[in-house]
C-alpha positions, 0 to 999 in steps of 0.5 A: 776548523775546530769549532762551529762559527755560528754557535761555538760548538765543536765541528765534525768532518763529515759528508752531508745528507744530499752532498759529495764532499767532506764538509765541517759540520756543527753536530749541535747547530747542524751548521754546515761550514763550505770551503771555497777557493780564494781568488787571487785578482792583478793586474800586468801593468804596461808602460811603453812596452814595459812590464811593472813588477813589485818585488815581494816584502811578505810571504810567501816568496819574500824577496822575489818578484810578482806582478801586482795582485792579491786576495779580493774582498768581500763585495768587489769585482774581479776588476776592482780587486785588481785595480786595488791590488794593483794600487796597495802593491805598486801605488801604480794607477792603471786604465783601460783594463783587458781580462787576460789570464784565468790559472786555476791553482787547485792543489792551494784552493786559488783562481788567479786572475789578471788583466792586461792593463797600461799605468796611467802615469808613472807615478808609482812606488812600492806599497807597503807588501812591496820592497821596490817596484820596476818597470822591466823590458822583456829582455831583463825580467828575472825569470828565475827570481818570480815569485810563483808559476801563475805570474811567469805563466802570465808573462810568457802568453804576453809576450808570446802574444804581443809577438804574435800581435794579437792577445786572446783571453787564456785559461789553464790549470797549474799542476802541484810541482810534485806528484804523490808516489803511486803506491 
């Protein structure tokens, strides 16, 4: 951040009277600028034991595979935010939504968020971030083409739970893949 969003100013990184952390600061207006994490929302989508998945046509990770979600908007819930990720990327209607998987993605600032959920028809398609969508059983999801650790972490608790017959509501943390030399 380069200028202040309220008066044009210049921005200072600086730790605020009364914080801990290093903010953006408007040494005219006094402005000071919070960064928070995004929250990425989706849904994993069932249909007779099948898991929907789209195939990325954006990036990050253009071309590989991902289960249905996005950023969520100002003013909707976790859920609505799935239930219209889910709709923009696979067309796919869903019901009976079960909050499933909270991955905290520190190291990108992002909270990602799925729901268990089964489509309502089948009538879907790819959306317009989507190059094609597919129902996959178990046994053929490409687990080396998915997209990021967040969505295979998710598949394998699913399935992990559906063998298990009962799903339990998970929370966890992805590390960066590399960690910085200790000098």
């Amino acid at each position: 951040m380069k200028f202040c969003s309220q008066c044009g100013n210049p921005v200072t990184q600086r730790i605020p009277e009364g914080d801990s952390r290093l903010r953006f600061v408007c040494d005219h207006c006094q402005t000071i600028h919070y960064q928070n994490p995004n929250i990425v929302a989706g849904c994993l989508a069932t249909w007779e034991g099948k898991v929907l998945l789209c195939r990325r046509a954006i990036e990050p990770r253009l071309g590989y595979w991902t289960l249905p979600a996005g950023f969520m908007e100002n003013g909707e819930t976790v859920e609505q935010g799935a239930v219209r990720e889910t709709y923009e990327e696979a067309c796919a209607r869903v019901r009976d939504l079960s909050f499933y998987t909270l991955i905290d993605v520190p190291h990108i600032s992002q909270v990602h968020v799925f729901f268990r959920a089964e489509l309502a028809d089948l009538d879907f398609a790819a959306g317009p971030e989507s190059l094609e969508v597919r129902l996959f059983d178990e046994t053929d999801i490409p687990w080396s083409e998915l997209a990021f650790r967040t969505v295979s972490r998710t598949l394998e608790c699913f399935f992990a739970d559906r063998q298990a017959g009962t799903f339990q509501v998970r929370t966890e943390s992805i590390p960066p893949l590399a960690q910085p030399a200790i000098s």
